[in-house]
C-alpha positions in Angstrom: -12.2 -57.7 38.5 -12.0 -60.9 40.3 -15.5 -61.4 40.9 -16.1 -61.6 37.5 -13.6 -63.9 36.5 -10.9 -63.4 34.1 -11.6 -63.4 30.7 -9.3 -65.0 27.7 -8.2 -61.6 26.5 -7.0 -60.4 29.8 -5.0 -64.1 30.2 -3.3 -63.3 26.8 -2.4 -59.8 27.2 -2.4 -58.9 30.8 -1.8 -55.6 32.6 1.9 -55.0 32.6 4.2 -52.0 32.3 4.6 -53.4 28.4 0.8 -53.1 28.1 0.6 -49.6 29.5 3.5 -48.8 27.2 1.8 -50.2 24.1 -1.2 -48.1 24.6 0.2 -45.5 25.2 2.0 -45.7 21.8 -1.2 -45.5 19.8 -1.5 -41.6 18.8 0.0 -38.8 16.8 0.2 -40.2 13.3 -1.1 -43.4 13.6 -4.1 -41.9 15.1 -4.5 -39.5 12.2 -4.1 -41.8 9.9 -7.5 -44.0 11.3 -9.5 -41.2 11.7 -8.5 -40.3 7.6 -10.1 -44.0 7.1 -13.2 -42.4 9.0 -13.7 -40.2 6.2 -12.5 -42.2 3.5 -15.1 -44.3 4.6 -18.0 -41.4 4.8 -16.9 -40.7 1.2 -17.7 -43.6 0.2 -21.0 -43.8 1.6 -21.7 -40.6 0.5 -21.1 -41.7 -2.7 -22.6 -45.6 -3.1 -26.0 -44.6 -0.7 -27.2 -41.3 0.7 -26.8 -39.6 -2.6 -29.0 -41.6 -4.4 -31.4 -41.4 -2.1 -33.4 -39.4 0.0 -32.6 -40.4 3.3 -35.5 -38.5 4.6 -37.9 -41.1 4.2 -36.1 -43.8 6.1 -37.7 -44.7 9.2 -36.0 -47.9 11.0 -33.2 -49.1 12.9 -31.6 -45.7 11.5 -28.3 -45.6 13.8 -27.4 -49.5 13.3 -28.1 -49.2 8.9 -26.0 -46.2 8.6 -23.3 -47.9 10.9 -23.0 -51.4 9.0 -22.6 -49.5 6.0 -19.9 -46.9 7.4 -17.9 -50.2 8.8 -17.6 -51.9 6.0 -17.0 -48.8 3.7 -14.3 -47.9 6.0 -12.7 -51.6 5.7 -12.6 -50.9 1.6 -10.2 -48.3 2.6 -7.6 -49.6 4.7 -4.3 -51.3 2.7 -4.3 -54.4 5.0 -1.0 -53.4 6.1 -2.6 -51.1 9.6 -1.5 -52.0 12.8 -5.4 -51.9 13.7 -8.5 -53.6 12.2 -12.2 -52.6 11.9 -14.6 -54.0 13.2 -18.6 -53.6 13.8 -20.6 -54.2 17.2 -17.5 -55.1 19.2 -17.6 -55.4 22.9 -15.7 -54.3 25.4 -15.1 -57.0 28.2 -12.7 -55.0 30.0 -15.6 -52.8 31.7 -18.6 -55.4 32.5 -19.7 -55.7 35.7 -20.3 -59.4 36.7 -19.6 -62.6 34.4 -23.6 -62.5 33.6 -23.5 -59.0 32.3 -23.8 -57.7 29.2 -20.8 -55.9 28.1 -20.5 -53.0 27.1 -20.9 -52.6 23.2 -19.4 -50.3 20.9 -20.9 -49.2 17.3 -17.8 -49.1 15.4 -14.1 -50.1 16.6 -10.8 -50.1 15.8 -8.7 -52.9 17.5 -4.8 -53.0 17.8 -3.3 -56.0 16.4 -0.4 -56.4 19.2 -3.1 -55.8 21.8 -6.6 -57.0 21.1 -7.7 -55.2 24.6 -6.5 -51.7 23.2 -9.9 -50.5 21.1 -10.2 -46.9 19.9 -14.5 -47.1 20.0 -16.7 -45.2 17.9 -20.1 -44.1 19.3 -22.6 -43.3 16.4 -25.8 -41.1 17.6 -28.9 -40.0 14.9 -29.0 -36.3 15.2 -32.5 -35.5 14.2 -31.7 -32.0 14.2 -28.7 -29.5 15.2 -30.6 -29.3 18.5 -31.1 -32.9 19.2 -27.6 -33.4 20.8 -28.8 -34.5 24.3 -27.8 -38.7 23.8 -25.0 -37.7 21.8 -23.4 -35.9 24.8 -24.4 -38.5 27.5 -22.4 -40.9 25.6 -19.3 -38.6 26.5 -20.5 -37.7 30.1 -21.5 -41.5 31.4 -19.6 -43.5 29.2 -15.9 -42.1 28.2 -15.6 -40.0 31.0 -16.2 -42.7 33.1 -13.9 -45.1 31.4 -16.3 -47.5 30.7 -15.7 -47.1 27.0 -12.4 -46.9 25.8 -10.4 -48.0 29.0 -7.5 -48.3 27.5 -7.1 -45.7 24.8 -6.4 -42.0 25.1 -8.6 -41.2 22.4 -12.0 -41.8 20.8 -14.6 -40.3 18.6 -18.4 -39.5 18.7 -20.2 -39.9 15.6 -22.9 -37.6 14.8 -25.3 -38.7 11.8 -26.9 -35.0 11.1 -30.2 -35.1 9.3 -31.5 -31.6 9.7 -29.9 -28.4 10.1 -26.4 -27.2 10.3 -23.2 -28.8 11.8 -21.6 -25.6 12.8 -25.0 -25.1 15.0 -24.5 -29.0 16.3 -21.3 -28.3 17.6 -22.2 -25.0 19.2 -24.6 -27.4 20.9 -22.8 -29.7 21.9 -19.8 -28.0 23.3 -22.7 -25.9 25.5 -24.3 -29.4 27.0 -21.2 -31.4 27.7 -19.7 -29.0 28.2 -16.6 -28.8 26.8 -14.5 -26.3 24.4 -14.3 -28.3 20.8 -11.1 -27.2 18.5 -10.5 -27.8 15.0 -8.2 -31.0 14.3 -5.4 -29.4 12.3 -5.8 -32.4 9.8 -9.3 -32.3 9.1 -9.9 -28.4 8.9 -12.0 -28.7 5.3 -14.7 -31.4 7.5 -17.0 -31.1 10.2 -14.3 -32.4 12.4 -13.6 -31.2 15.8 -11.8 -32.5 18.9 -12.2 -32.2 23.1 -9.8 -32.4 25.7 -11.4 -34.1 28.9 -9.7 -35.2 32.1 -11.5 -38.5 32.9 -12.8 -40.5 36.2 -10.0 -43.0 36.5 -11.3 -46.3 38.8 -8.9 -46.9 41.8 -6.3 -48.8 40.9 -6.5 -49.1 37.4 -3.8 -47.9 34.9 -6.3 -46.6 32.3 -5.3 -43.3 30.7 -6.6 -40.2 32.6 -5.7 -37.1 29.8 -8.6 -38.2 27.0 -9.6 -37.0 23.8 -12.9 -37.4 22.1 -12.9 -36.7 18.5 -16.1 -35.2 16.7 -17.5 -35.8 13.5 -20.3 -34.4 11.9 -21.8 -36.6 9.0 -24.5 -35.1 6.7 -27.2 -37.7 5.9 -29.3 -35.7 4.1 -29.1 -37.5 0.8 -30.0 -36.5 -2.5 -33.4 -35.6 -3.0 -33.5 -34.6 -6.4 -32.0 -38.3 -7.5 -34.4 -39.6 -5.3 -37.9 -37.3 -6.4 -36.3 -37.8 -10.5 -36.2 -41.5 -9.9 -40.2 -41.3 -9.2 -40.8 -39.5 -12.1 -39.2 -41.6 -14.2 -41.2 -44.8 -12.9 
């Protein structure tokens, strides 16, 4: 850490028995209740975009359209009154190598208002089919496994924008490559919503939380082709 240099977060809110306390804190409901905005916000999207479309026919910069759109669908849903807020393309300057580096970036966060170094990161991977799990799962394996993503939070969740096939076959998938056992999240059991317990790859003396889990949702992004093929006849 001190060949880097200290950045301005870790002046304000530095590694302390209060700070381990605080992050440790962050779970059970209030953990629920941001993954419920997850979906609130999928809803939404659902609704505004990929059913009036056909999402087929999209081509570029897939991963990063879907994700602005998610974020800021997701922000419509929270009361203001969170103890978190959303954010997208947030970096996490807890885990970069040298003061020249480039951090390590997330897709999608949520950031803790008491703690601005406490993120629960979303990772967000194009799933071209139920096979096509391999980057998905390397996120997991070389990134939150390692700590590098989500030092500081006990949780965090992989994103999987589906746009062939069928989730229950993704997850079959996925669980095989990691590998890992996936279980339904009591909360969520009507979506394509599982979770993973992982024991992670703590760095010497850090106070990052070993017991980890990653939380995994399925989105479909198939769209509506119908809407989309009537809208061409009616041109």
């Amino acid at each position: 850490m001190a060949k880097r240099g200290r950045t301005i977060p870790e002046l304000r809110w530095r590694d302390t028995p209060d700070f381990v306390a605080v992050a440790n804190s962050w779970g059970g409901d209030a953990m629920t209740n941001l993954v419920r905005l997850i979906w609130q916000g999928y809803d939404l999207l659902q609704k505004d975009v990929l059913s009036e479309i056909d999402c087929t026919q999209a081509e570029a910069q897939l991963e990063r359209s879907i994700t602005q759109l998610l974020e800021r669908r997701i922000r419509r849903s929270m009361t203001g009154y969170e103890p978190y807020d959303v954010q997208h393309e947030v970096y996490e300057l807890e885990t970069m190598h040298s003061a020249q580096s480039q951090p390590p970036q997330y897709d999608i966060a949520f950031v803790l208002t008491a703690n601005e170094r406490i993120i629960f990161p979303l990772e967000a991977k194009v799933l071209r089919s139920d096979k096509a799990v391999a980057p998905y799962c390397q996120d997991i394996q070389n990134e939150f496994l390692t700590c590098r993503y989500a030092p500081f939070s006990s949780a965090g969740g992989m994103l999987g924008y589906l746009f062939s096939g069928q989730s229950s076959q993704a997850f079959k998938n996925i669980a095989n490559t990691v590998p890992c056992t996936l279980s339904h999240h009591p909360d969520f059991s009507n979506r394509d919503h599982k979770t993973s317990e992982h024991q992670r790859q703590v760095p010497v003396g850090k106070n990052y939380p070993r017991d980890f889990c990653c939380h995994h949702l399925i989105f479909q992004i198939f769209g509506n082709v119908n809407s989309a093929n009537q809208a061409l006849l009616d041109t």
